[in-house]
C-alpha positions in Angstrom: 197.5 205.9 196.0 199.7 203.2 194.5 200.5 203.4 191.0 202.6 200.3 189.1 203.4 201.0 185.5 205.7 198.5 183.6 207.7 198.9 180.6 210.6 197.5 178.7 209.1 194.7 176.8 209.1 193.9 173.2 210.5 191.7 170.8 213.2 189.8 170.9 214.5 186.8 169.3 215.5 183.6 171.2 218.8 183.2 173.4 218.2 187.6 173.3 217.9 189.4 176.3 215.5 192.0 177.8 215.2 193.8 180.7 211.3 195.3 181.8 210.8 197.9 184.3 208.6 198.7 186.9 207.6 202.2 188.2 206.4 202.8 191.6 204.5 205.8 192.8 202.5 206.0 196.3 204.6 203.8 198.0 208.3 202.6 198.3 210.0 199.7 196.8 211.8 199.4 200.2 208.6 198.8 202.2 207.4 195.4 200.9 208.4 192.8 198.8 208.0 193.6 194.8 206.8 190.6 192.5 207.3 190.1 188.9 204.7 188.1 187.6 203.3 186.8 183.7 200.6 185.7 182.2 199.6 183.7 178.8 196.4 183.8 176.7 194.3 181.3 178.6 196.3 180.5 181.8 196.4 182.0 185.2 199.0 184.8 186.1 202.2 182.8 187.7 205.0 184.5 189.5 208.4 184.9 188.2 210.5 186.1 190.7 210.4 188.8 193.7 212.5 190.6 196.1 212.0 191.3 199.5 212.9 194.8 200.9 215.9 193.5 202.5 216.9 192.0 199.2 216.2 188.4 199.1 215.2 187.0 195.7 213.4 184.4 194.9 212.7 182.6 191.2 210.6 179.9 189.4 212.8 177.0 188.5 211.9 177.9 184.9 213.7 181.1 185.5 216.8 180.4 187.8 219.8 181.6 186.3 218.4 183.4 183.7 216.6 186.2 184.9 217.4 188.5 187.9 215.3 190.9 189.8 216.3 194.0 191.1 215.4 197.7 192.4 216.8 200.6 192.4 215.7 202.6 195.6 216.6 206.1 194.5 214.2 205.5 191.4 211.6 204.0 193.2 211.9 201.0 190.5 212.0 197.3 190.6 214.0 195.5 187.1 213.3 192.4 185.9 216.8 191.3 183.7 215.8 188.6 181.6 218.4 186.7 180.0 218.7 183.5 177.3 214.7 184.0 176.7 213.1 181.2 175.1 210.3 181.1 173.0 208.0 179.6 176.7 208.7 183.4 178.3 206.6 184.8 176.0 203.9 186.8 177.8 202.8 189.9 179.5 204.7 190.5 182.5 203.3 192.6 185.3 204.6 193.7 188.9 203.0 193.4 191.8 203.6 195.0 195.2 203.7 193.4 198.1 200.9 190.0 198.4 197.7 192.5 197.6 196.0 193.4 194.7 198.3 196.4 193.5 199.5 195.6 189.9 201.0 197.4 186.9 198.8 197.2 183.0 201.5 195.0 182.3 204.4 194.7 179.3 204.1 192.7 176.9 207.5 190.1 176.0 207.3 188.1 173.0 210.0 185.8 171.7 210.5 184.8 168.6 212.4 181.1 167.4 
């Protein structure tokens, strides 16, 4: 049984940083690739970034060089560092594992102006 549970987020003001955290039970981080996605009141969940198991990242344009995903085999966790947040990363961020329907309750980010 896979089991996702985030945490990490908060408030923070703008230019601040973060970092959120996903969990993973029932499965590896090393098997699949790990997603970090968001979502707004009243838009679809988009993705943020994600990290294969042997390490490639991607990003949204609207993310590159400030945020950086990561995992840490040993904990069986995947890290989202979020740097220089602006007021437009406000959301709740969830992980996802592999391209399936597992996902985390999600943490919520705000940033403040």
């Amino acid at each position: 049984q896979v089991q996702l549970v985030e945490s990490g987020g908060g408030l923070v003001q703008a230019g601040g940083s973060l970092r959120v955290s996903c969990a993973v039970s029932g499965t590896s981080v090393s098997f699949n690739t790990m997603g970090w996605y968001r979502q707004t009141p009243g838009k679809q969940r988009e993705p943020v970034a994600d990290i294969t198991s042997g390490g490639s990242t991607r990003y949204v344009d609207s993310v590159k060089g400030r945020f950086t995903i990561s995992r840490d085999n040993a904990k069986n966790t995947v890290y989202l560092q979020m740097n220089s947040l602006k007021p437009d990363d406000t959301a709740v961020y969830y992980c996802r594992h592999g391209y399936g329907d597992y996902w985390g309750q999600g943490t919520q980010v705000t940033v403040s102006s």
